[in-house]
VEXDOGU-770718 format. One record per residue: residue number from 0; residue in three letters; x, y, z of N, C-alpha, C in turn. Coordinates in steps of 0.2 Angstrom, whole numbers. Each point is the difference from the previous one (the first is absolute). Layout:
N
  seq  type    n_u    n_v    n_w   ca_u   ca_v   ca_w    c_u    c_v    c_w
  NUM   ala      X      Y      Z      X      Y      Z      X      Y      Z
...
This chain:
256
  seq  type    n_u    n_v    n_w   ca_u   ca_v   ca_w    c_u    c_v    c_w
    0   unk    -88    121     31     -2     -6      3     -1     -5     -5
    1   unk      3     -6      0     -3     -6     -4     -4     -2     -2
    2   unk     -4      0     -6     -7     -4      1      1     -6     -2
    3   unk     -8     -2      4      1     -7      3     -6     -3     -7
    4   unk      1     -4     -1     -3     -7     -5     -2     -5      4
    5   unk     -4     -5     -2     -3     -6      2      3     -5     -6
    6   unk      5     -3      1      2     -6     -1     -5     -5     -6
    7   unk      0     -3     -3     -6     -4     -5      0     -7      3
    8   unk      3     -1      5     -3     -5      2     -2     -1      7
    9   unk      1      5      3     -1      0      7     -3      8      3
   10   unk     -2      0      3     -3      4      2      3      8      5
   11   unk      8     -1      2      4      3      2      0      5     -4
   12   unk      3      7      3      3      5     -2      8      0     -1
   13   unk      2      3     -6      5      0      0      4      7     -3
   14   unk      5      0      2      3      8     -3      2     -3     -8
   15   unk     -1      6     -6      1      0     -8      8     -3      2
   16   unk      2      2      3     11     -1      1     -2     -8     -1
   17   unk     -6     -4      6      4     -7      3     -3     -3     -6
   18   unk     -6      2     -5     -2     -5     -2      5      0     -7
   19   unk      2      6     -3      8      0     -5      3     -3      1
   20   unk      2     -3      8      8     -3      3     -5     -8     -1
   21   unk     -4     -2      1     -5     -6      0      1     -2     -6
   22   unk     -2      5     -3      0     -3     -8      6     -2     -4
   23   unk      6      5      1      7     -2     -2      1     -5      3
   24   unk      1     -3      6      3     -4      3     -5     -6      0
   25   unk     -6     -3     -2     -3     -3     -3      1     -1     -8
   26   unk      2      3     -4      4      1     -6      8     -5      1
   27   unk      2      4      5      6     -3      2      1    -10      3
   28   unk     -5      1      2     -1     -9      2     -2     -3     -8
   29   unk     -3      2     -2     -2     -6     -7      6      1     -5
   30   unk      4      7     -1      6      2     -5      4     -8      5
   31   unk      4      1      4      1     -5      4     -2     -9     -2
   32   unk     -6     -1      1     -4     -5     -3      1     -4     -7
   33   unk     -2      4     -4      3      3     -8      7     -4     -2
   34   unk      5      4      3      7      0      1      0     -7      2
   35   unk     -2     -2      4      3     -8      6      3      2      5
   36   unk      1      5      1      2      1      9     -2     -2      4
   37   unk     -6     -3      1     -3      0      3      2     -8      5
   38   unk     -3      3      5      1     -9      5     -4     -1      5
   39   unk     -5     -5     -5     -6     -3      2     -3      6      4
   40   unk     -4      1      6     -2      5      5      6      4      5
   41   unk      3     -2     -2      6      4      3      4      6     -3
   42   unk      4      2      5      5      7     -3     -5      6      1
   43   unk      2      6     -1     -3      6      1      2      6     -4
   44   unk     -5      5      0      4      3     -3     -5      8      3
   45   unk      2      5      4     -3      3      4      1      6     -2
   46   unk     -3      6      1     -1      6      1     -4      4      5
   47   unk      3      8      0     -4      2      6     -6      3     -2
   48   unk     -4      2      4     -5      3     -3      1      8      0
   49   unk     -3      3     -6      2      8      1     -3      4      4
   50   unk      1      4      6     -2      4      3     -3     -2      6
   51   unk      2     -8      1     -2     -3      6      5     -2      4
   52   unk      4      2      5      5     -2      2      1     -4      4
   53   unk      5     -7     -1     -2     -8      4     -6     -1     -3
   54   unk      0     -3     -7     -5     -2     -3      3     -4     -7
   55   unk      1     -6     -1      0     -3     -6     -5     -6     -5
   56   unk      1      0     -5     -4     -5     -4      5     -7     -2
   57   unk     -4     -6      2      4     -5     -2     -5     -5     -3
   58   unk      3     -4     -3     -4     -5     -4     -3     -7      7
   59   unk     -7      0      0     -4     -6      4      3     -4     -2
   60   unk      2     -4      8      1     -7      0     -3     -5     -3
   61   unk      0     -4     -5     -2     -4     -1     -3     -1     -7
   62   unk      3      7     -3     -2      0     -6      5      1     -4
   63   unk      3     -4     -7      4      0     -5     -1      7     -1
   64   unk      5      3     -4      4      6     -2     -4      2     -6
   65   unk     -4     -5     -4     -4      1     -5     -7      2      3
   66   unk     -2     -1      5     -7     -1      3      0      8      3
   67   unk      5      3      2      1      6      5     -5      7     -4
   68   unk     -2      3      1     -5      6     -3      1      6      6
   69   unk     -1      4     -3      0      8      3     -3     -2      6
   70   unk     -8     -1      0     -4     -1      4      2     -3      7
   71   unk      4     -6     -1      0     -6      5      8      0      2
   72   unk      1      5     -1      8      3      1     -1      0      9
   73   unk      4      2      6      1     -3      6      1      6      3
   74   unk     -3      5      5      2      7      3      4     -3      4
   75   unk      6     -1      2      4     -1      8      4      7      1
   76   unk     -1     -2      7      8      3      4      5      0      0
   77   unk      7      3      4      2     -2      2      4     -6      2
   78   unk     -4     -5      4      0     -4      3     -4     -6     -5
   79   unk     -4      1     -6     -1     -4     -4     -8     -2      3
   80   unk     -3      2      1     -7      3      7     -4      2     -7
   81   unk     -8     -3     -1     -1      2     -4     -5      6      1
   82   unk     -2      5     -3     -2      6      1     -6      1     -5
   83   unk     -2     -5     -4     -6     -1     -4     -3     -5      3
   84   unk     -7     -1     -5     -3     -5      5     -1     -7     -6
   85   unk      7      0     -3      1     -7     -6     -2     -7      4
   86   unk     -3     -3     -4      1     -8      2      4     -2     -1
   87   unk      7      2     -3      6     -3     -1      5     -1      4
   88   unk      3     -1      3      7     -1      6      6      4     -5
   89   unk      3     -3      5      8      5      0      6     -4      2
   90   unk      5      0     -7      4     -7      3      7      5      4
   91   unk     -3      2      7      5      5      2      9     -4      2
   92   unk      0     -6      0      5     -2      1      3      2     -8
   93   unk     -1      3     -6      2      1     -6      1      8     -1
   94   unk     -3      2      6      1      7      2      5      6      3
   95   unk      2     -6      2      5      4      7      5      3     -4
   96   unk      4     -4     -5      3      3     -2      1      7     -5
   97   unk     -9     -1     -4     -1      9     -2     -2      4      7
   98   unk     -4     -2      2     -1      5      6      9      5      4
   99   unk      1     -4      1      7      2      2      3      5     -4
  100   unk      2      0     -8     -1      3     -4     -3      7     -2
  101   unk     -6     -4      2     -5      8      0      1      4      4
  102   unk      0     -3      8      1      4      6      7      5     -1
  103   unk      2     -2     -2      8      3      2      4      4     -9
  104   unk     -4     -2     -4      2      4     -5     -4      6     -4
  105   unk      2      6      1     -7      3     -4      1      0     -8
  106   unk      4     -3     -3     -3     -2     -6     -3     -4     -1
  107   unk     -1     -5      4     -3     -7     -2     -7      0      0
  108   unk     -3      3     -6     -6     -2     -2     -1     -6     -2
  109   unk      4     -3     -5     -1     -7     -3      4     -3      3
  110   unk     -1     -7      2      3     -7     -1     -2     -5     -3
  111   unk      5     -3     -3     -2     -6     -3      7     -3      0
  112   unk     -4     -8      3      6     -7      4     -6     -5     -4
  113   unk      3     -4     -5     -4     -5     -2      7     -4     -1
  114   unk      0     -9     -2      3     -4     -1      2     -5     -7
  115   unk      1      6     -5      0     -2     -5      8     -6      0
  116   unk      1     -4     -5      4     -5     -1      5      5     -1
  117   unk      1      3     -5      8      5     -1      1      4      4
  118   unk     -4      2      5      2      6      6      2     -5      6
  119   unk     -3     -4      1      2     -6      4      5     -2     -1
  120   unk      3     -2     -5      7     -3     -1      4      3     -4
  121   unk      1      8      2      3      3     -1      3      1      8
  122   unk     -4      2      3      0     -1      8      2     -2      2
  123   unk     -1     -7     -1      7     -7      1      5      0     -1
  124   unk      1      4     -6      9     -4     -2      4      5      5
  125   unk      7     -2      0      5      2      2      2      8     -5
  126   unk      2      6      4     -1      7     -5     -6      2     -2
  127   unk     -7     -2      0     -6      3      0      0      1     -7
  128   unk     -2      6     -2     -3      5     -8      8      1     -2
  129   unk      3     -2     -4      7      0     -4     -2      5     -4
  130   unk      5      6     -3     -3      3     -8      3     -5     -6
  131   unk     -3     -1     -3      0     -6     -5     -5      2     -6
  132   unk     -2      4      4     -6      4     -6     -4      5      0
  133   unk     -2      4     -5     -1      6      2     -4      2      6
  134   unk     -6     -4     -1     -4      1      6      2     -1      8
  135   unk      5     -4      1      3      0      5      5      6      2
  136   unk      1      3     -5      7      6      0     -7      5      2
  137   unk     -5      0      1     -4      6      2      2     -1      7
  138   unk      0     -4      4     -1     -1      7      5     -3      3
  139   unk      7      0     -1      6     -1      2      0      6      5
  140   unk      2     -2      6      3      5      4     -9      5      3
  141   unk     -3     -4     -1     -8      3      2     -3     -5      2
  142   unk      1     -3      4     -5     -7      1      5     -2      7
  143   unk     -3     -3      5      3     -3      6     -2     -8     -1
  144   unk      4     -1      6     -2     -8      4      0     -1      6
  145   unk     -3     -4      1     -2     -2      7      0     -8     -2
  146   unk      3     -3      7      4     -8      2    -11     -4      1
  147   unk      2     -6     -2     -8     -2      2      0     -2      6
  148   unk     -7      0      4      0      1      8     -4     -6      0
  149   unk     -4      0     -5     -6     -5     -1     -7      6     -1
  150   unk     -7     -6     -1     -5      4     -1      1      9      4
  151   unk     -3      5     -5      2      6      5     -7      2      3
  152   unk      0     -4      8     -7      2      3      3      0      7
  153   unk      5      4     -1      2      1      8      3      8      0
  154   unk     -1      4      5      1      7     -1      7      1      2
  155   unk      2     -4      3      7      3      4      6     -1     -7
  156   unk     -1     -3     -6      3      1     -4     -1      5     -6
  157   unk     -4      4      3     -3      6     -3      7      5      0
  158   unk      3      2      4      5      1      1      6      0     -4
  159   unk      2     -4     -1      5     -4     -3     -1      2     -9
  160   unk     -9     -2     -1     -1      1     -8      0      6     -1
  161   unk     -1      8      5      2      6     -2      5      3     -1
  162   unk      7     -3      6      5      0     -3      2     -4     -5
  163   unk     -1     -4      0      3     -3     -9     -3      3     -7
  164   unk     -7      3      3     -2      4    -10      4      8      2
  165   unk      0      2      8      6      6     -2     -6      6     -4
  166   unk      6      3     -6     -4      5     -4     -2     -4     -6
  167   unk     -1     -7      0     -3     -2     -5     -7      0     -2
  168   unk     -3     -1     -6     -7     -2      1     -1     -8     -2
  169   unk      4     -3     -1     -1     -7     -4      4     -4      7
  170   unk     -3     -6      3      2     -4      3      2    -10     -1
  171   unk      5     -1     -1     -1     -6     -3      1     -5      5
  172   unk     -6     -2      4     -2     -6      3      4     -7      0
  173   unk      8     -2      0      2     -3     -2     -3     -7      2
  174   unk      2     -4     -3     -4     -8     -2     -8      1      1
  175   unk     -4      5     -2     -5      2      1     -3      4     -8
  176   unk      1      5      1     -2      6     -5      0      7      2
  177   unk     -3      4     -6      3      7     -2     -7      4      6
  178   unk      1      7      4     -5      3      2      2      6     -4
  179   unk     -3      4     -3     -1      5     -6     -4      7      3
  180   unk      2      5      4     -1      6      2     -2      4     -4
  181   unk     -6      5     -2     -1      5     -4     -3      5      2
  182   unk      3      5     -3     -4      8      4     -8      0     -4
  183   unk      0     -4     -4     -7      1     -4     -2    -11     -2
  184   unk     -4     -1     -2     -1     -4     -2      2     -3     -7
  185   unk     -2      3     -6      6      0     -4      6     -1     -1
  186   unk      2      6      6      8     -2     -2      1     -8      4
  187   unk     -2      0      6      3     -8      3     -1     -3     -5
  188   unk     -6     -1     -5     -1     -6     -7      4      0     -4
  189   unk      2      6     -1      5      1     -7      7     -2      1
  190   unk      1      0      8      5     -3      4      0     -7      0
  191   unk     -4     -2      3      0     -8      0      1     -1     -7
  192   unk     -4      2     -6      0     -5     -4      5      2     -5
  193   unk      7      4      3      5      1     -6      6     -6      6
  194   unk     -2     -2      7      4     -3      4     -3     -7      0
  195   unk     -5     -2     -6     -3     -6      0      5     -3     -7
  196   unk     -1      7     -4      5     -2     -7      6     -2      2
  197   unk      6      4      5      5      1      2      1     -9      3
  198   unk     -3     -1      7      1     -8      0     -2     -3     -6
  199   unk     -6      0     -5     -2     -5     -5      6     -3     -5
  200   unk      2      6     -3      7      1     -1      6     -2      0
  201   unk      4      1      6      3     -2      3      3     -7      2
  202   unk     -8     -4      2     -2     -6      0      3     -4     -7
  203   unk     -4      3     -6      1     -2     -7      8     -1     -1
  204   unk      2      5      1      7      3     -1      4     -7      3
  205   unk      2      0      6      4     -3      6     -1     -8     -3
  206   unk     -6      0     -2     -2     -9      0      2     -2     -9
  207   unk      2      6     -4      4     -1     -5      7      1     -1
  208   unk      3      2      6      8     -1     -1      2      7      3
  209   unk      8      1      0      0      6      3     -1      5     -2
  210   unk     -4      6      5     -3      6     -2      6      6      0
  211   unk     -2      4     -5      4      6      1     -2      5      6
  212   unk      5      2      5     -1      5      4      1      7     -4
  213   unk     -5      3      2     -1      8     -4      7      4      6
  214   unk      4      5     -1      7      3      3     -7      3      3
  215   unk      3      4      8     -3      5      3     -1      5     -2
  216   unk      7      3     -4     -2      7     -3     -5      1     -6
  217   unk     -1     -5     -3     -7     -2     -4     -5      0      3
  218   unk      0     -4      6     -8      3      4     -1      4      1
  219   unk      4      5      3     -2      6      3      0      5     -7
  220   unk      1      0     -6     -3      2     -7     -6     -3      0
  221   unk     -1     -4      1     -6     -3     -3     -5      3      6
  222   unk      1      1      6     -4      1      3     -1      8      1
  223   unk      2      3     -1      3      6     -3     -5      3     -5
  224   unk      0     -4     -5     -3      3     -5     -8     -5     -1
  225   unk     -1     -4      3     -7     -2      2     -4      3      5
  226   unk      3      3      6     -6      4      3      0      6     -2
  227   unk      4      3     -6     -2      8     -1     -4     -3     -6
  228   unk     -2     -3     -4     -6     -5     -4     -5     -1      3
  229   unk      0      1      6     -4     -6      4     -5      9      2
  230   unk      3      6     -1     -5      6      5     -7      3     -4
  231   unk     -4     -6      1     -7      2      0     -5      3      3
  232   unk     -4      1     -1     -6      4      4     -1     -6      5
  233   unk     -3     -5     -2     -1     -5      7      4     -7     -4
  234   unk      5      1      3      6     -9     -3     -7     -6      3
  235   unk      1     -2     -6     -5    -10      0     -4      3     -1
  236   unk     -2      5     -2     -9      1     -1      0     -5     -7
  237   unk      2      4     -7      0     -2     -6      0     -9      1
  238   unk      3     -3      3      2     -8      2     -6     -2      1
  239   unk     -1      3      7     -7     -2      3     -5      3     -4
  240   unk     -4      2     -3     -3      2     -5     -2     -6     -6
  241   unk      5      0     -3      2     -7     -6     -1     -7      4
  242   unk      1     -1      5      0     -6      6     -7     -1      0
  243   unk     -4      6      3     -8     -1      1     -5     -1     -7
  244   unk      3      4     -7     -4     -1     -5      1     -7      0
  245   unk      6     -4      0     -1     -6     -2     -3     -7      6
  246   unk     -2      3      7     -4     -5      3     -6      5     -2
  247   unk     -3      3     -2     -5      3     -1     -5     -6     -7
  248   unk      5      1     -5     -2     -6     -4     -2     -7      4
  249   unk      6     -3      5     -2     -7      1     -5      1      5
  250   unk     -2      7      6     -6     -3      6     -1      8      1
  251   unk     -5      5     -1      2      4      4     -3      1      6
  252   unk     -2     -7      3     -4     -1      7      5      5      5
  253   unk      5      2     -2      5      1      8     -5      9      2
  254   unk     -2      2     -6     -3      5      3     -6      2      3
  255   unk     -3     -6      2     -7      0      3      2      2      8
């Protein structure tokens, strides 16, 4: 059986798993912050809780992505319903879209949909993620798309976006942004932020003249010989580890 803790700032019980997933994912908003991903109180970046089934943590509405702490973290549902007794709200119209995800996929412990400028307008162009560099030649032929419908706060196109990611994890929200699937939370990070480099990139590339295309049979080398590099004990840990030492220096309020 789990044992249960008392949270440090509130007076709840909680299982040793959810406050571990709090604190990572708390870690995860401010690495984010840090970085500039961030957009103003918005975007999300979610997880399930461990060994509570229908049960997630998502960052309070209304709080910048620098403000978010372990503590002040969000229990919802399902249905985006909160299951704690936070003063925070829940901007569920920004949820439908994980929710959906989480219901329906059993690796989706992490998501993370935020609206950075290079994911955006990668989004946009005509052909999406081109290999034009190496970080892009990771995720050629592993990444989907889906047409824009507009804000996604209607269920009936729920449908539509699970056929379009298919067996993928990475989904690119055209004229919109990237949504980023992880079996672990690490790995979604180390994902988004090698498909952060890959638009940043690209971007740089494309607006100085024309890019070289990497041939196919070169990607599939390349990709080839990066996931047999890639077989760690926990992939993204060492990342996310390096990531925390250095918001640790600028604030370590996120672990309160």
């Amino acid at each position: 059986m789990a044992t249960q803790l008392k949270s440090p700032q509130t007076d709840r019980d909680m299982t040793e798993e959810e406050w571990a997933q709090r604190l990572d994912l708390a870690a995860a908003y401010r690495i984010f912050a840090m970085e500039g991903w961030d957009e103003n109180i918005f975007n999300h970046i979610t997880v399930k809780v461990p060994g509570e089934e229908g049960a997630f943590l998502i960052n309070p509405y209304g709080l910048h992505f620098s403000e978010v702490t372990a503590s002040n973290l969000v229990k919802i549902d399902i249905e985006g319903n909160k299951l704690n007794d936070s003063p925070w709200g829940v901007n569920k119209a920004g949820f439908v879209q994980h929710s959906l995800f989480h219901k329906h996929l059993h690796d989706a412990h992490a998501i993370i949909h935020t609206h950075t400028t290079a994911t955006m307008a990668v989004c946009s162009m005509e052909g999406g993620l081109q290999p034009v560099n190496f970080y892009a030649c990771n995720f050629i032929g592993r990444l989907s798309y889906h047409t824009f419908e507009g804000v996604t706060v209607r269920e009936e196109e729920g449908e539509r976006l699970l056929e379009n990611l298919g067996s993928n994890r990475i989904l690119m929200l055209r004229n919109h942004g990237p949504v980023v699937i992880g079996p672990t939370l690490p790995i979604a990070l180390i994902q988004y932020w090698a498909l952060q480099r890959a638009c940043e990139l690209q971007i740089a590339t494309m607006s100085a003249g024309k890019a070289i295309t990497v041939p196919q049979e070169v990607i599939e080398v390349h990709q080839r010989d990066l996931f047999m590099t890639q077989a760690s004990k926990e992939p993204g840990r060492a990342e996310f580890d390096a990531w925390v030492r250095r918001i640790d220096k600028i604030d370590p309020s996120w672990r309160e």
